[in-house]
N, C-alpha and C positions, 0 to 999 in steps of 0.2 A: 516382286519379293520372293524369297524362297526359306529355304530350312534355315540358311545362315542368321535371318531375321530373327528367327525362333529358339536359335542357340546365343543372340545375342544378347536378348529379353530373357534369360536364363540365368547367362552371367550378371545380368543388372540386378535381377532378384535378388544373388547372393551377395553380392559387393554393398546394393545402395537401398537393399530392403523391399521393393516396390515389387508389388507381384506381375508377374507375367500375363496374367488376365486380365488383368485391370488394365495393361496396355494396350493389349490385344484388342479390348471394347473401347477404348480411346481411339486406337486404329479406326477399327470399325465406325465408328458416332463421326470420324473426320471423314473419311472414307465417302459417306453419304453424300454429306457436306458437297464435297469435291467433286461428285459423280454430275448432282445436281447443276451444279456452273457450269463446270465443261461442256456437258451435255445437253442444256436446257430441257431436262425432261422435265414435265408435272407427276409423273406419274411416282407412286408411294414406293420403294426400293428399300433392301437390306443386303449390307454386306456382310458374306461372312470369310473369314480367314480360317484357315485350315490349323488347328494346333500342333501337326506335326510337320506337313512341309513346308506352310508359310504359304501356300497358293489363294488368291482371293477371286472371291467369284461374287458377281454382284447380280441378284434376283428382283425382276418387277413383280412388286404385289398387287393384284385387281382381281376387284371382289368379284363371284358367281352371280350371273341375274340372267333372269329366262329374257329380259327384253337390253338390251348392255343401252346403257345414257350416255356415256364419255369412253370416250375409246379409248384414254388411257387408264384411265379409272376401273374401268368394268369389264367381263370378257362373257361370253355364252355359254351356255351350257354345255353343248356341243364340242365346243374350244376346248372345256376345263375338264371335260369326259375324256380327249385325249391324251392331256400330258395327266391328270389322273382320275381313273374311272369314280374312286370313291367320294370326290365332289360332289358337294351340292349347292341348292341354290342359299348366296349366303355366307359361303365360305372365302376362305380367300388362296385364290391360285396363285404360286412362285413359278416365275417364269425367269430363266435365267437372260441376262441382259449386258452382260461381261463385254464392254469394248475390247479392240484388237490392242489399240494406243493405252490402255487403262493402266498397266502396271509399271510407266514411268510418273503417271500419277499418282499411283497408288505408292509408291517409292517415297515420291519427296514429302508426299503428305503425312506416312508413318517417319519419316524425320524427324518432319516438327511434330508430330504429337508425341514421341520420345523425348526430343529438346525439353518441348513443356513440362513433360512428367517427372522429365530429372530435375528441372528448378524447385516445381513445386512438392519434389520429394525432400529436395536440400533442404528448403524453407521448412517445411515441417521439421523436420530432423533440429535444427538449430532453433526453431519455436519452441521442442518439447525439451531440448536442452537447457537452453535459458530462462523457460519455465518454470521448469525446478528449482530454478538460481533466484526466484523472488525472495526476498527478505533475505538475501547471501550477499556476499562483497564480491566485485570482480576489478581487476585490475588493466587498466588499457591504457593507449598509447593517443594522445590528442592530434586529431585530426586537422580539424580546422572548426572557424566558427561562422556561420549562419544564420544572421539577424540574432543575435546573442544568446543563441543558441549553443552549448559546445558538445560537438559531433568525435564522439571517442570510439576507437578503433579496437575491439574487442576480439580480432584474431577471424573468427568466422564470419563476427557481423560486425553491426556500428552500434552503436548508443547515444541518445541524445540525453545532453547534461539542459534540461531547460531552466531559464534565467532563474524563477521562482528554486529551484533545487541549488544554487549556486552560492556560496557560503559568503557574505558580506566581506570585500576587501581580498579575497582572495583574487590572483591573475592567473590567469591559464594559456599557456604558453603551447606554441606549435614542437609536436615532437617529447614532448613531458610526460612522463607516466603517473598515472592518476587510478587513489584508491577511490570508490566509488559501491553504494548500496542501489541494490535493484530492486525498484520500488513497482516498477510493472510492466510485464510483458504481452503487446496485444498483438493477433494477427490480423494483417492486413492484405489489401490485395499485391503489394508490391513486397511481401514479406513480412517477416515478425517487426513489431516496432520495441526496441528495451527503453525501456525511461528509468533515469538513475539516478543520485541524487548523494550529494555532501552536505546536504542540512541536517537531514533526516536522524532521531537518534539510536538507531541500531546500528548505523555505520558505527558506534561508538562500541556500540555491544561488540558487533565481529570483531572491530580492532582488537579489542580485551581476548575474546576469545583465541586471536590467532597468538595474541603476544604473551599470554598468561595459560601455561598449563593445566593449572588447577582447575582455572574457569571452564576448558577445554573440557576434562574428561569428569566436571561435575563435583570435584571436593568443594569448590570457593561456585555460590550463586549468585549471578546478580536480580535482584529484587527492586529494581527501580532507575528510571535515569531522566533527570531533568537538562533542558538543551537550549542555550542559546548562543545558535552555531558564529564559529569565529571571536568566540570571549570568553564563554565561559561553558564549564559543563558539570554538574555531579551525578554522583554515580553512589546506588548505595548495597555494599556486598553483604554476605552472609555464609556460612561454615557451619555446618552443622558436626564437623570434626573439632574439637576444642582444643587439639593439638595445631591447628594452622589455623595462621590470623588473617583474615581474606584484605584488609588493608594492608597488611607488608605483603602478600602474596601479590597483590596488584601493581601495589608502586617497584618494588623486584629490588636487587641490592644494586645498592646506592641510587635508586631512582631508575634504574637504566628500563625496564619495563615498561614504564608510565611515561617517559621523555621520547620513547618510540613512537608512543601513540600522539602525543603533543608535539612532535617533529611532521607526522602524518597530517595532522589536521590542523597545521601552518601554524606554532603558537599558541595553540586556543586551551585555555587554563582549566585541568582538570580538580576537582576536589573526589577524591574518592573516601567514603563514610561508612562506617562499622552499621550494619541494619542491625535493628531493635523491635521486641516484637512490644515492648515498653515502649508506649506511644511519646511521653517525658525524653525519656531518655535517646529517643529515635531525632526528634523534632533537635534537640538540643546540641545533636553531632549533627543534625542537618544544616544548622548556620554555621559550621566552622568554615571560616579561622577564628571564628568571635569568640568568646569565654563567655559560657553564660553561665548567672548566679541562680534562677529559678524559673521551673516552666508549670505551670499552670493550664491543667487540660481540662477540656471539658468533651467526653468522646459523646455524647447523644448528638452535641451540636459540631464536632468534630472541629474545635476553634481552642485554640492556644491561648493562652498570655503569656511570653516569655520577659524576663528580667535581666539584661545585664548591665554591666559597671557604666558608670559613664563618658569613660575615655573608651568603651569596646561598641559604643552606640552606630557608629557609622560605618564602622568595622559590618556588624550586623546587618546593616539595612544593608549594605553597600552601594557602589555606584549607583544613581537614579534608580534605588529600589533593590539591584540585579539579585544582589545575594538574599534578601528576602523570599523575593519571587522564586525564582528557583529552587529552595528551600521548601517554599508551600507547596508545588508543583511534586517535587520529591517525594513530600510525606502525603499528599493530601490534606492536608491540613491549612485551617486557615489561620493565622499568625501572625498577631499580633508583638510589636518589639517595645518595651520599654525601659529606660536606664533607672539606676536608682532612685536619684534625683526626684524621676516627675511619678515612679512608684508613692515615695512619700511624701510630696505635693499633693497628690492623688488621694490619697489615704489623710493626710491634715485637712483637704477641704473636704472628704464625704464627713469626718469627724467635725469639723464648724459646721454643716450643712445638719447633721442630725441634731448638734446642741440646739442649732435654731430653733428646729422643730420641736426640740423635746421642751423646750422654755416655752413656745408659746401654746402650747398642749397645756403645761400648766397654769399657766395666765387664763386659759379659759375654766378648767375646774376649778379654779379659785372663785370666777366670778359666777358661774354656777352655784355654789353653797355660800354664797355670803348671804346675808339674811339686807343688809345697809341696802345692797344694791335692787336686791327686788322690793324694799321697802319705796325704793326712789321710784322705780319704776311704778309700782302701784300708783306714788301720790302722782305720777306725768303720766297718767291714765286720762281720756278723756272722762270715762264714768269716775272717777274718786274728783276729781275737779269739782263735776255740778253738783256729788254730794255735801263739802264741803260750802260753797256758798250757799245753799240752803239754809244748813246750820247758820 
């Protein structure tokens, strides 16, 4: 090795970040390594590299003792007085040990520990990169797929789309470009792993974000988002400027806004909803498209009763539940739906259910203060019986 080595580990620092020393004692630590093979020595060695010319000299370490046990191990007193007087017993003597052959191994071995260092300077570099990128959108290009796995091509790295993140009914095609949320970035020994995800609902959020300015720079918030990826989604906004409506700010003129985002995520039906810090009023844009006549809150137990018409009932629940559910998920709330109809069903039979009760309340205070009846009772008394045959 020489200066060249030194000017080389110089420019790497500037270009690729990685310091110079930290090479240098990678050298070094492989250096050992290498001396040992080649050489089958047992004895304990350090190498050191020179920081300005690049020259490497390698030193046997063996400790001082007045009686030496291992002759590679140990040296005498005597011995370590000459290469230096101020040894004692105890310490440990450097005795240079430099083969003639050593510095074409010394060459290929600071290679690979270069090679290595620049991989594992990459991998970091693109770790703390993509790092950052947790809970971001990134856009890639489909690789291929791997036990239904789909492995997306992200420019510096890869991304794996696993089955569970994969949006029900969507295909994913060789060569496709695909938006995607990054759900988590791990390191590994073979590099950073990114795990990404099209179910997830903040993919929903960044879509908005990139497609809607407002939501961008903070006039229009979003305050909620209910998901069930590939059918259906709501979203519920808010403005605290009273000049801009964050539902036309979202769906954009003539729809074009909101159809970008529903062309992105293959179809999948967006409801975007005016938030309310009026829990009635919140719950009630939360089942649109339904009309609803009346909602009934109860916030201790944070559970609804809503009322609508009864041609908008199924409208309301929607398909197996969907619009329901997603609606509760929204607000937090638990929500109840009923039509007019079985409202006043509802309300005819607790009203027969009370008359009942209230008729046979008075059927018993009636029979309470009747004088005939506890008359009767007295004479089907055992004791009024025997007093009567007596007489």
């Amino acid at each position: 090795m020489s200066a060249e080595l030194i000017l080389a580990l110089e420019q790497l620092e500037k270009e690729k970040g990685i310091k110079k020393d930290v090479i240098i004692e990678a050298i070094e630590a492989a250096l050992i390594s290498a001396y040992k093979k080649n050489f089958g020595s047992a004895m304990n060695v350090k190498v050191n590299i020179d920081r300005t010319t690049g020259d490497v000299k390698v030193f046997g370490l063996r400790k001082v003792a007045e009686v030496p046990d291992m002759e590679q191990m140990d040296i005498s007193v005597d011995e370590a007085a000459r290469l230096n007087p101020t040894l004692a017993v105890g310490d440990i003597a450097e005795m240079e040990v430099t083969p003639r052959t050593f510095g074409r191994i010394a060459a290929q071995t600071a290679k690979q520990v270069v090679v290595q260092k620049l991989r594992e300077a990459e991998r970091g570099i693109i770790y703390d990169e993509f790092y950052n990128k947790e809970s971001d959108i990134v856009t890639g290009i489909i690789q291929r797929i791997e036990k239904r796995n789909v492995i997306v091509d992200l420019g510096k790295t890869e991304a794996v789309l696993a089955p569970t993140e994969q949006t029900p009914g969507e295909e994913y095609r060789f060569n496709e470009r695909l938006k995607s949320y990054i759900v988590e970035v791990k390191k590994t020994t073979k590099g950073p792993q990114i795990m990404i995800s099209r179910t997830h609902p903040g993919l929903v959020k960044r879509l908005f974000e990139l497609e809607v300015p407002e939501i961008h720079d903070g006039t229009v918030e979003i305050k909620s988002i209910s998901r069930e990826p590939g059918s259906r989604t709501k979203i519920a906004v808010y403005s605290k400027d009273e000049n801009v409506d964050p539902v036309g700010a979202c769906v954009g003129q003539k729809g074009t806004r909101v159809q970008a985002i529903v062309d992105e995520l293959r179809g999948e039906k967006i409801d975007i909803i005016k938030w309310s810090n009026d829990p009635r009023e919140y719950i009630s844009s939360s089942l649109s498209p339904a009309k609803v006549v009346r909602v009934d809150a109860t916030e201790d137990e944070k559970a609804a009763r809503v009322i609508v018409p009864d041609y908008q009932l199924s409208l309301a629940i929607g398909k197996e539940g969907q619009n329901a559910r997603l609606a509760a998920k929204l607000t937090g709330w638990k929500i109840d739906i009923k039509s007019e109809s079985q409202l006043r069903q509802s309300i005819e039979k607790q009203l027969f259910d009370d008359s009942l009760n209230d008729g046979y309340m008075d059927f018993n205070a009636e029979d309470e203060n009747n004088d005939y009846s506890e008359e009767e009772n007295n004479d089907y008394s055992g004791d009024q019986d025997d007093d009567v045959f007596i007489d």
